[in-house]
N, C-alpha and C positions, 0 to 999 in steps of 0.2 A: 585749167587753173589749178587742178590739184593733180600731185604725181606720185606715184607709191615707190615706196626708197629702190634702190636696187639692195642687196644684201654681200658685199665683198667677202670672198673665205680669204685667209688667210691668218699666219701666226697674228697673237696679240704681244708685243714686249711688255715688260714690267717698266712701270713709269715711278719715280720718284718723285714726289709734289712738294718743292720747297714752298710755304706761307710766309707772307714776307710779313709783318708785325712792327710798327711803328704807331705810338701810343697819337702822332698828329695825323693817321690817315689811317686807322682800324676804330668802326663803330664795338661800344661793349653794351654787355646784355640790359638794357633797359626795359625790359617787359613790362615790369609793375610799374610804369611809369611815374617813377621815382617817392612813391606812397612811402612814408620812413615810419607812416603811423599802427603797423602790421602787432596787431597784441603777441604777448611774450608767447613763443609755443606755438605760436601757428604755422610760423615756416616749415617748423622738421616735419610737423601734422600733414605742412603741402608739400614736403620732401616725400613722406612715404605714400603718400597718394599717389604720389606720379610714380612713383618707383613700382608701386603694385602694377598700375595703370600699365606701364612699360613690358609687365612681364610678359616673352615673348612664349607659342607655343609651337614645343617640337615638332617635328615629324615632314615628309615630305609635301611639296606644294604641287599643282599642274596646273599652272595661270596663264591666260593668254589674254595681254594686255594691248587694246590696239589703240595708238598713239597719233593724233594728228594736230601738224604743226600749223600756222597763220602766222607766216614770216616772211620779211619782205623780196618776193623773186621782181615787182615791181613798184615803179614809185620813189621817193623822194630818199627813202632808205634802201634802196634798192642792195647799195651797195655792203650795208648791212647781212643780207639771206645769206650768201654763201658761208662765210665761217660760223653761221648759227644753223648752218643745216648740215654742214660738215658736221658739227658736235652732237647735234642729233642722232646722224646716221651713225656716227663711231661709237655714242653710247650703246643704241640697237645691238651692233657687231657686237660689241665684248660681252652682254647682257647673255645673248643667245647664245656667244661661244662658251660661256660659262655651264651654262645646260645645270641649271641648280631651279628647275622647277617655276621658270617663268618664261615665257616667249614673246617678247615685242614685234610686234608689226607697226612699221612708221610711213602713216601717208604724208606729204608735204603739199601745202597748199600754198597759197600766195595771199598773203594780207594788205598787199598794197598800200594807200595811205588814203586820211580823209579826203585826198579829189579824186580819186580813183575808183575808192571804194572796193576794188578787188574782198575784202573780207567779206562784205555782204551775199555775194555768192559762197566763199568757201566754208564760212563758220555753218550755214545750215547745211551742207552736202556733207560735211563731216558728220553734224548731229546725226543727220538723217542716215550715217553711214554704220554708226553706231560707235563710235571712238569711243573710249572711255576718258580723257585725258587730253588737253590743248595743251600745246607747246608756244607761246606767243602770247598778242604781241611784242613787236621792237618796240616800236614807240609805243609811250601812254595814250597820247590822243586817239591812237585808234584802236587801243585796247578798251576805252572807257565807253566806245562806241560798239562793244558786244558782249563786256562783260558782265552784264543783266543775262542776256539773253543765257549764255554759258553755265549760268548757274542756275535760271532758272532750269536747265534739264539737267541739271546733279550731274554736271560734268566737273573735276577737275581741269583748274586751269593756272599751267603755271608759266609767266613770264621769263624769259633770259634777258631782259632790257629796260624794263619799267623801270624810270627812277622816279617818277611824279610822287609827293608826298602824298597826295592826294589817297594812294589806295590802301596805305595805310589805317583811314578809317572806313574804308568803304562798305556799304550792307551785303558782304560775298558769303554772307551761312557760313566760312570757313571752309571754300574752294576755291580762292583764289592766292595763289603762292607767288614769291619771287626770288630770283637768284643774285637780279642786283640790286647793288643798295641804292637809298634811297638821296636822291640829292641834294637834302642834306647835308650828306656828307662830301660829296662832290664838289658844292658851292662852298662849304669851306673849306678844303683842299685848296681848292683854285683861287677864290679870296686870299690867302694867307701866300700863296703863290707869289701871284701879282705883285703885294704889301712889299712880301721881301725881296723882288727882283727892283725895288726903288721906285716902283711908276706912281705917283703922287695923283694923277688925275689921268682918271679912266672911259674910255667912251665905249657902251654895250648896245649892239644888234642881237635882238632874238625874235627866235617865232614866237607868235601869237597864239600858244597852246599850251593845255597843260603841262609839257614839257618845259617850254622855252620861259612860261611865266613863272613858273616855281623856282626854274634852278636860275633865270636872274634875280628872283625876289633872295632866295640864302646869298649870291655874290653878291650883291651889293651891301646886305644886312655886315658880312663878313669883312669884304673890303673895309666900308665905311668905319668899323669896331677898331680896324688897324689903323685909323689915322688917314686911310686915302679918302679920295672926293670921285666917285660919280659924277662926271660934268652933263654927260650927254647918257641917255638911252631911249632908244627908237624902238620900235617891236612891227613888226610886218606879218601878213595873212599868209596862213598855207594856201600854192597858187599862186603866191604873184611871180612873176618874173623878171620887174624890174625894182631896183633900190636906191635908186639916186636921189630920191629925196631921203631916205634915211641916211646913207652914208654923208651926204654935203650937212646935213641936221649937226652928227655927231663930229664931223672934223672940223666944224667950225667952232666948236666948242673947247678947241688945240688940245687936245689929250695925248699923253704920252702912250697910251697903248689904247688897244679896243680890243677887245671879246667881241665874237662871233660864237653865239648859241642860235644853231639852223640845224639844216640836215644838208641832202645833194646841193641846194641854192648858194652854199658856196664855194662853188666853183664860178659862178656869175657874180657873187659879191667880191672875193677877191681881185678878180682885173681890172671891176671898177675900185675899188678901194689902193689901189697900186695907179690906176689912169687922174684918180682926183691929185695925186701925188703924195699920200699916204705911205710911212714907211711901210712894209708889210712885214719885215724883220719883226715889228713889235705889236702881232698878231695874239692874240691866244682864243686856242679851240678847244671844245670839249667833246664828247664822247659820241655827240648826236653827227660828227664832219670830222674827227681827227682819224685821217686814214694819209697813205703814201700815196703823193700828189707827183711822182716822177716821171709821170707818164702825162700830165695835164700842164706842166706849169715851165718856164724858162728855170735851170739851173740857179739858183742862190734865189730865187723870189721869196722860198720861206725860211730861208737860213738861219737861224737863232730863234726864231718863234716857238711858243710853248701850249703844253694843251694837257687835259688830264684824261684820262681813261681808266672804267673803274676794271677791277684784278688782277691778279699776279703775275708775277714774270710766267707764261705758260715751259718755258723750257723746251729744247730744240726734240727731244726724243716726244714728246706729246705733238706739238706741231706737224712734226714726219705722219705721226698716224693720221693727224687730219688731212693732210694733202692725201694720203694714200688712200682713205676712205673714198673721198670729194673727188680723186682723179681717176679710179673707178669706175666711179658713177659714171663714168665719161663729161666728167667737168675740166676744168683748165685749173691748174694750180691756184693756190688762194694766194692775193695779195695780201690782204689782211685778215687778223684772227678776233676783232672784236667779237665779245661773246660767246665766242666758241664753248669756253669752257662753262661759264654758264649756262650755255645751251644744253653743254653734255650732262653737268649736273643735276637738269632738270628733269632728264628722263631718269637718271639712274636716282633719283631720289624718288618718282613717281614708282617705276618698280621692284622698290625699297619697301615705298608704303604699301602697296598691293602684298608684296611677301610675307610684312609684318602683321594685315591683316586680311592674309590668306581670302580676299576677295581684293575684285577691279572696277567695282561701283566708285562711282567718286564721294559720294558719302564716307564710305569705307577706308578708303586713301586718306582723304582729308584729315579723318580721324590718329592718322601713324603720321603724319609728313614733318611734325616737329619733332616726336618722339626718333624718325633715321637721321633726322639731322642733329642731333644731340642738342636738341633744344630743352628735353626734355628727357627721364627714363635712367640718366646714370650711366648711359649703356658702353660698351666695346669700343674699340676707335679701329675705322678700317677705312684705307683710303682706298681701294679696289672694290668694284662691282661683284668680285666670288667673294672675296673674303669678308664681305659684308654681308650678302648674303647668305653665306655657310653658317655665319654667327644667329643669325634668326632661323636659320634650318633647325640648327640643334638647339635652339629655345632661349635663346639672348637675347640682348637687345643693344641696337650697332648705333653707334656716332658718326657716321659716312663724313669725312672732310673729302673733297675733291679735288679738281686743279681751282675753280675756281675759290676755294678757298675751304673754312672751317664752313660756313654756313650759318649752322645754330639756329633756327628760327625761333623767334617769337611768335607769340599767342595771334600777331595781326598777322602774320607770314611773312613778315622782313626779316633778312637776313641779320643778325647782333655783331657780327664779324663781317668787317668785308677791308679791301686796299683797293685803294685809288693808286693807282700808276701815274708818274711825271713823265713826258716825255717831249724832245725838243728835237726840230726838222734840222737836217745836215743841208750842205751845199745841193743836195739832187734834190730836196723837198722829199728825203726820206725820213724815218721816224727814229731814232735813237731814245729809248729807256732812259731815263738818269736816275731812277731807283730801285 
């Protein structure tokens, strides 16, 4: 169930990280949640607090940071683990190729999903292993099923995939992190999608979880604000395997498009959703199922269909390192890179925090993880793992943006910056960007 990374040598190239910045699909810094009643003078008073707070201290580090991830090798997001352990393992590589006074060891485990349960074995073998630091989970549902546990032993635990609102207010002592945003913003990306592609009346399938309930509760709220109508929505258990009462429910209710918020199940809702006679062309997926279907599906089944996924264009020179890391390993090229860069961010902000406070206690981490993400402290802007690090060697304090984006955390550990990516299936049921 759990495996310890392999470590590939090889050069690292220099990455350029375009941030792609669109005021209708970039969250901004809402911390103080939106209080405008702040007496005259306290802000710069909480300006220089933090800035003191920030100040890093020089001198050399010898940190050995051991990292273990609960991401899905099985189960329903299966197809999720590989570009989130790809970004794992390549943050690892460059962290250690850098040799600036910290050394990552990354075990990977397998979080499977609520029927599986796969996590209930690996979150205490890790504990018991002595990790300082969780990377996981993908999904919420099965992150909100360990995420007590995790913090009761002062581990650090930072997600590459959570989007549930939910953890936002959660009771984490301020150990539990994420890299993606929240769905929120998702649901309205996708809401405002839909609106303006003309679909007047919409039919939604989702799971029955923290996941699936949040992010249809923002699309519909969002839809419905632009004038469309919700005709139909059905919600099904993790586990089931058939949906014919849900889909006959929603298409009887003639809707010009449907959403599908699932994970792996659809791939079994699609050919029934296409067999009730369903156009499938006017599909739209999100982040939990939008992957390349040109190995599962007849030629043109998704051709025009749309779906959102949250960060940035990764860019072909970042992508390269991730297949090279992952093909390595002795794995088979990645078909797809959700989360990857989030993945990878999660580590290199982990020992970021660790550097800045020259301990790998999760207490201690927790304490720096807004402060490297320039959430907080004023500090340097470095989009590389040395040069980020070099900046708190010599006694600074670093703003880390990554591929997956600026970051920024707030006080709850959400990212303040993030992009939602549009993207729409060609004739093979491939994925083409359109932003």
């Amino acid at each position: 169930m759990i495996r310890t990374s392999l470590r590939p040598r090889g050069s690292v190239a220099a990455r350029g990280i375009a941030v792609l910045a669109a005021s209708a699909l970039v969250l901004t810094a809402c911390g103080n949640g939106g209080d405008d009643e702040t007496p005259a003078g306290e802000d710069d008073e909480q300006t220089q607090e933090d800035e003191a707070a920030g100040t890093g201290e020089a001198g050399d580090r010898d940190l050995t940071l051991e990292i273990g991830t609960v991401l899905p090798q099985t189960g329903a997001l299966a197809f999720l683990g590989p570009p989130e352990e790809a970004g794992v393992l390549l943050a690892e590589k460059h962290i250690n190729e850098a040799d600036l006074g910290i050394t990552v060891n990354v075990t990977l485990g397998d979080s499977g999903d609520p029927d599986n349960r796969a996590y209930a074995t690996t979150v205490p073998q890790l504990l018991n292993a002595g990790v300082h630091a969780m990377v996981g989970a993908a999904s919420s549902g099965v992150s909100k099923l360990f995420i007590d546990e995790v913090v009761a032993a002062e581990r650090l635990m930072i997600s590459p995939a959570n989007t549930s609102p939910d953890f936002t207010t959660w009771d984490d002592d301020n150990l539990y992190w994420r890299t993606a945003p929240s769905d929120l913003l998702q649901g309205e990306v996708l809401g405002n999608l839909i609106a303006q592609d003309g679909v007047a009346n919409l039919g939604i399938i989702y799971l029955n979880d923290a996941y699936g309930t949040g992010l249809e509760a923002v699309l519909t709220e969002t839809f419905e604000a632009a004038n469309g109508t919700v005709v139909a929505s059905e919600s099904y258990n993790a586990g089931d395997t058939t949906f014919d009462a849900q889909i006959s429910s929603v298409i009887a209710q003639n809707p010009d498009a449907i959403v599908l918020i699932t994970f792996e199940e659809v791939k079994t809702i699609i050919p029934a959703i296409d067999a009730a006679g369903f156009d499938t062309t006017n599909l739209y997926f999100v982040d939990g199922n939008i992957a390349d279907y040109s190995e599962d599906f007849d030629p043109g089944l998704l051709e025009g269909a749309k779906g959102t996924q949250p960060g940035p264009d990764l860019g072909d020179e970042f992508r390269e390192e991730l297949n090279t890391v992952w093909t390595e390993a002795g794995n088979p090229e990645l078909v797809d890179y959700n989360y990857a860069a989030e993945s990878y961010d999660a580590v290199i902000l982990a020992a970021l925090s660790a550097l800045a406070a020259n301990a790998v206690e999760g207490p201690a981490m927790a304490g720096k993880m807004q402060e490297v993400s320039g959430g907080t402290g004023g500090g340097e802007k470095a989009t590389d793992f040395a040069a980020a690090a070099q900046i708190i060697i010599d006694g600074g304090v670093v703003d880390y943006d990554g591929p997956s984006g600026p970051i920024s955390f707030d006080e709850n550990g959400d990212p303040t910056e993030a992009t939602i990516g549009i993207f729409e299936y060609d004739a093979e049921n491939s994925l083409t960007r359109l932003n």
